[in-house]
C-alpha positions as CSV (number, residue, x, y, z in Angstrom):
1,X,0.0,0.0,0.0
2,X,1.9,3.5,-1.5
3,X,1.8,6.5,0.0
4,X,-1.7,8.2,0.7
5,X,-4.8,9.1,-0.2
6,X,-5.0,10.3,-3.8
7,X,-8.1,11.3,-6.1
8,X,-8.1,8.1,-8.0
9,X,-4.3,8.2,-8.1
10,X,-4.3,11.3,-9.9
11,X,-2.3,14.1,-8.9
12,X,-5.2,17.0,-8.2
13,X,-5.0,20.8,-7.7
14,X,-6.3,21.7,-4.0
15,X,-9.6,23.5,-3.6
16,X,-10.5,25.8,-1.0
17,X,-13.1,24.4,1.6
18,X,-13.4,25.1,5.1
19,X,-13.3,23.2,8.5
20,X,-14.9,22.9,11.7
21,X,-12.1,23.4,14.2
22,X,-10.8,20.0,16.1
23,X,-10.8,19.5,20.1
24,X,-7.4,18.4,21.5
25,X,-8.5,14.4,22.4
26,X,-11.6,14.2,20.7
27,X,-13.0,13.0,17.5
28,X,-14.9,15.3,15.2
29,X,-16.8,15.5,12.4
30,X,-15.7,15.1,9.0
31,X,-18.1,17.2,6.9
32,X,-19.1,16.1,3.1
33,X,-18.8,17.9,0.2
34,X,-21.8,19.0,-1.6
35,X,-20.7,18.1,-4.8
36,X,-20.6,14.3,-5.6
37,X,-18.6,12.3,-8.5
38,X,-19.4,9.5,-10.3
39,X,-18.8,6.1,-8.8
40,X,-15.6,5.5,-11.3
41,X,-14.5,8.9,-10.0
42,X,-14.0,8.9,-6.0
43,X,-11.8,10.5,-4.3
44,X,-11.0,7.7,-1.7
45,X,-8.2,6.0,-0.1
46,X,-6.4,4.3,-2.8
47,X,-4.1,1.2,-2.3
48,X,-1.4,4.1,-1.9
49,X,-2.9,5.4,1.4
50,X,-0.4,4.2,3.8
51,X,2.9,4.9,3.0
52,X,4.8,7.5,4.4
53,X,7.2,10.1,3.1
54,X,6.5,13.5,1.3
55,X,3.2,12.7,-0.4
56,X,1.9,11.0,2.4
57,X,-1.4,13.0,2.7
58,X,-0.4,15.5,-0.7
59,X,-2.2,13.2,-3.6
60,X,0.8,13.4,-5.0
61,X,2.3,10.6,-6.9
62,X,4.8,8.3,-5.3
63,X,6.7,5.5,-7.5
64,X,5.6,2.2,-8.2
65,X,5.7,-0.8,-6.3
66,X,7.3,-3.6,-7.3
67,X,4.8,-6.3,-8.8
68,X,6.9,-8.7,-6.8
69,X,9.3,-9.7,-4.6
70,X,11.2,-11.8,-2.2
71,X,10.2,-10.7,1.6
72,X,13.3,-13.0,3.0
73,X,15.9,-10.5,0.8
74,X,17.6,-7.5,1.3
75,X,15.2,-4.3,0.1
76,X,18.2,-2.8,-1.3
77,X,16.7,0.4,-0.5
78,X,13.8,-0.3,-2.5
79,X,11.2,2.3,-2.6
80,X,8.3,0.6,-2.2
81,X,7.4,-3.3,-2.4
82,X,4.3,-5.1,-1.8
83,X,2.1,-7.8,-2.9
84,X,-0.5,-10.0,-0.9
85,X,0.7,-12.3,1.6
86,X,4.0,-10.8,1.0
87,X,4.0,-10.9,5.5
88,X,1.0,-13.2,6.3
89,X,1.7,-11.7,10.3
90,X,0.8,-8.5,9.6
91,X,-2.0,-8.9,7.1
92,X,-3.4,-10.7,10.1
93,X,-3.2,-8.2,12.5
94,X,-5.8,-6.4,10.2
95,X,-9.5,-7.0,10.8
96,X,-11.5,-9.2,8.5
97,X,-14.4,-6.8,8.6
98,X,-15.9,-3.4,9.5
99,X,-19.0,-2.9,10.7
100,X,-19.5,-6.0,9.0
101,X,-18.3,-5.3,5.6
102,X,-15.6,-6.9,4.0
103,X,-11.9,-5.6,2.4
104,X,-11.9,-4.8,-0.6
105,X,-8.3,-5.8,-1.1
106,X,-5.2,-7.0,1.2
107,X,-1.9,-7.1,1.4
108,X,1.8,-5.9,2.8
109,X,5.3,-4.7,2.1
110,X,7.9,-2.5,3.1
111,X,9.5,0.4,2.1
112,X,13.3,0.9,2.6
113,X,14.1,4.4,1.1
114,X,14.1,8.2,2.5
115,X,12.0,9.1,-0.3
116,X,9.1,6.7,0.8
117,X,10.5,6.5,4.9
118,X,10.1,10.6,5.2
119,X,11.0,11.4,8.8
120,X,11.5,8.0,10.1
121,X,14.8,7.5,7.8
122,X,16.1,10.6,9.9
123,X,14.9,8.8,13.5
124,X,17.2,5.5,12.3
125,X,14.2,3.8,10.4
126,X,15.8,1.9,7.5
127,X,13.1,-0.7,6.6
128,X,9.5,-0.9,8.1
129,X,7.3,-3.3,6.9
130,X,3.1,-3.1,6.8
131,X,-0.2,-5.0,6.1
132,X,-3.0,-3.3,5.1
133,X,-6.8,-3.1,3.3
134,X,-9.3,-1.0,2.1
135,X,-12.7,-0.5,2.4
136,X,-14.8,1.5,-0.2
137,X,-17.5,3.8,1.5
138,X,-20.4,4.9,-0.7
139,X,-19.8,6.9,-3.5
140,X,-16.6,8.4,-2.7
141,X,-15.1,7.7,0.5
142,X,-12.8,5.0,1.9
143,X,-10.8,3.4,4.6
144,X,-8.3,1.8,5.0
145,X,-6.2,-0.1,7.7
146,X,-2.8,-0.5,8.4
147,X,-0.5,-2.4,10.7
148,X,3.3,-1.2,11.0
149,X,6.4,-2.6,11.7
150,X,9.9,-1.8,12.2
151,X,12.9,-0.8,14.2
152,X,12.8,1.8,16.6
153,X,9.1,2.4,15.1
154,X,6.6,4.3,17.9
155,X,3.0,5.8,17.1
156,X,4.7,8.9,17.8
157,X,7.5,8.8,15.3
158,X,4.7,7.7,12.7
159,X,2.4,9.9,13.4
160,X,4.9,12.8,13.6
161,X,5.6,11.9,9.7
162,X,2.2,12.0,8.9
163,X,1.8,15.9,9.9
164,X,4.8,16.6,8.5
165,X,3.8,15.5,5.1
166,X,0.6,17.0,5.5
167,X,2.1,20.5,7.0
168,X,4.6,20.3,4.1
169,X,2.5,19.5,0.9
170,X,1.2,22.2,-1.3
171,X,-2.0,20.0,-2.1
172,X,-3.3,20.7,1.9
173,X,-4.9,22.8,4.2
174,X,-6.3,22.9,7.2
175,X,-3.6,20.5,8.7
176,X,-4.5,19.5,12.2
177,X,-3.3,17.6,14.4
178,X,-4.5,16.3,18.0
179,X,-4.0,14.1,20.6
180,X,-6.7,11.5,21.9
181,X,-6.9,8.0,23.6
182,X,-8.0,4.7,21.7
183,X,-8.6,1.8,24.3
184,X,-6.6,3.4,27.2
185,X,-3.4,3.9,25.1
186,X,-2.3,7.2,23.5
187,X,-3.4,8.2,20.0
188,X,-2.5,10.8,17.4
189,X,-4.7,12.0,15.1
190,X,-3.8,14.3,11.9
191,X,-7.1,16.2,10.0
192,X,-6.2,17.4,6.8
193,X,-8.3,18.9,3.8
194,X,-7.0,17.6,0.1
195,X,-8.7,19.6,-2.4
196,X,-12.4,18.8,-2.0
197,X,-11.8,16.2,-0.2
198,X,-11.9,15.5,3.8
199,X,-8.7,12.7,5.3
200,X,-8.2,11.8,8.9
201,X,-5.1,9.8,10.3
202,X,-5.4,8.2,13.8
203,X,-2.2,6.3,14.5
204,X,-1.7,4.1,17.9
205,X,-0.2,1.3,19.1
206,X,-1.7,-2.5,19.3
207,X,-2.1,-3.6,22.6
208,X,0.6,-5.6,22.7
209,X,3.2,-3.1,22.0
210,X,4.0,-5.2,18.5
211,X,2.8,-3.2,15.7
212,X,1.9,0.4,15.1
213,X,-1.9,0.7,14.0
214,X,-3.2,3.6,11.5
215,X,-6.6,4.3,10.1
216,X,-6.8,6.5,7.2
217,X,-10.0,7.7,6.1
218,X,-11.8,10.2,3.3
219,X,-15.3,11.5,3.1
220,X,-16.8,9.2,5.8
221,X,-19.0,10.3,8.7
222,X,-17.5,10.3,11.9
223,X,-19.4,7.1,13.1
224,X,-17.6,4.9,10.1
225,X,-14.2,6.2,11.3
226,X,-15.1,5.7,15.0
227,X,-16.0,2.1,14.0
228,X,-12.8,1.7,11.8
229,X,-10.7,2.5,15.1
230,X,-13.3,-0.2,17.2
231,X,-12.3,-3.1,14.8
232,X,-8.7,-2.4,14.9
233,X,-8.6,-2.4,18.8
């Protein structure tokens, strides 16, 4: 899964919209456009929606993954690989439903390179691994789920890199950032506005201290990205 949400992996021109202003540790609502696109058209969270790096939250367009590859080698400094069941563990640790809807796709890599790694190449991050899936919401809107691995990796770190991006792209406004709990542990969460379209990030760690865990969600009401965060607990 590449970098972040896009609008239909097509680099887009921001538009101006406003917000309603965000609470320190509390969710809020994530307001729809009027307008509304075609069904081809969305502007939801593509397969690209959870890397990290510069784009992360810009729409803009991050290199291709590898089609495949060999988990058990070297990266190489790779970019970005994945494929599904590239790391069986992690897709795991990503749940089967929400709200009793199924994925509509799965799977994991890594990435190895500053270009894709952002700020975590500066903390000492030299290859963090993922699974992930999506979830298409009505017309427009999606979710997806990710599960994070790596060396020296914290919810902090990650989450750091995800306002970062966001606070650095041209393609946002309206960058926000708060802190929150999710099942007694802390929680970051990062709302951003991409053009006409509404993202949220809210990035914590699994209970067992294994994995960081990252819901990233566009144009959905605030009840389908409280139930996104429910699954993943």
């Amino acid at each position: 899964m590449p970098p972040h949400p896009m609008v239909d992996g097509v680099c887009a021109p921001p538009q101006r919209a406003g917000r309603r202003a965000a609470v320190p540790g509390t969710l809020v609502t994530m307001p729809t456009t009027a307008s509304r696109r075609p069904r081809g058209g969305r502007a939801r969270v593509a397969v690209a929606a959870l890397a990290v790096g510069a784009a992360l939250l810009a729409a803009t367009c991050a290199p291709a993954a590898e089609a495949s590859f060999d988990p058990a080698a070297s990266c190489a400094g790779a970019a970005r690989q994945q494929m599904k069941g590239a790391y069986p563990t992690l897709e795991a640790r990503i749940p089967s439903t929400i709200d009793g809807s199924a994925a509509a796709s799965r799977d994991s890599g890594r990435f190895c390179a500053k270009e894709t790694l952002g700020s975590l190449n500066d903390a000492g991050v030299r290859e963090m691994r993922f699974g992930g899936a999506i979830w298409e919401v009505g017309d427009r809107g999606g979710i997806q789920l990710g599960a994070f691995e790596a060396d020296g990796l914290t919810p902090a770190l990650l989450a750091e890199e995800y306002r970062r991006a966001a606070d650095a792209s041209r393609r946002t406004e309206g960058v926000r950032a708060t802190t929150l709990t999710v099942a007694g542990r802390p929680a970051w969460r990062i709302d951003v506005v991409n053009g006409s379209s509404r993202q949220a990030v809210v990035v914590w760690g699994s209970a067992d201290g294994a994995v960081v865990q990252v819901v990233v969600a566009a144009d959905i009401e605030e009840a389908q990205l409280q139930a996104a965060i429910d699954a993943f607990r």
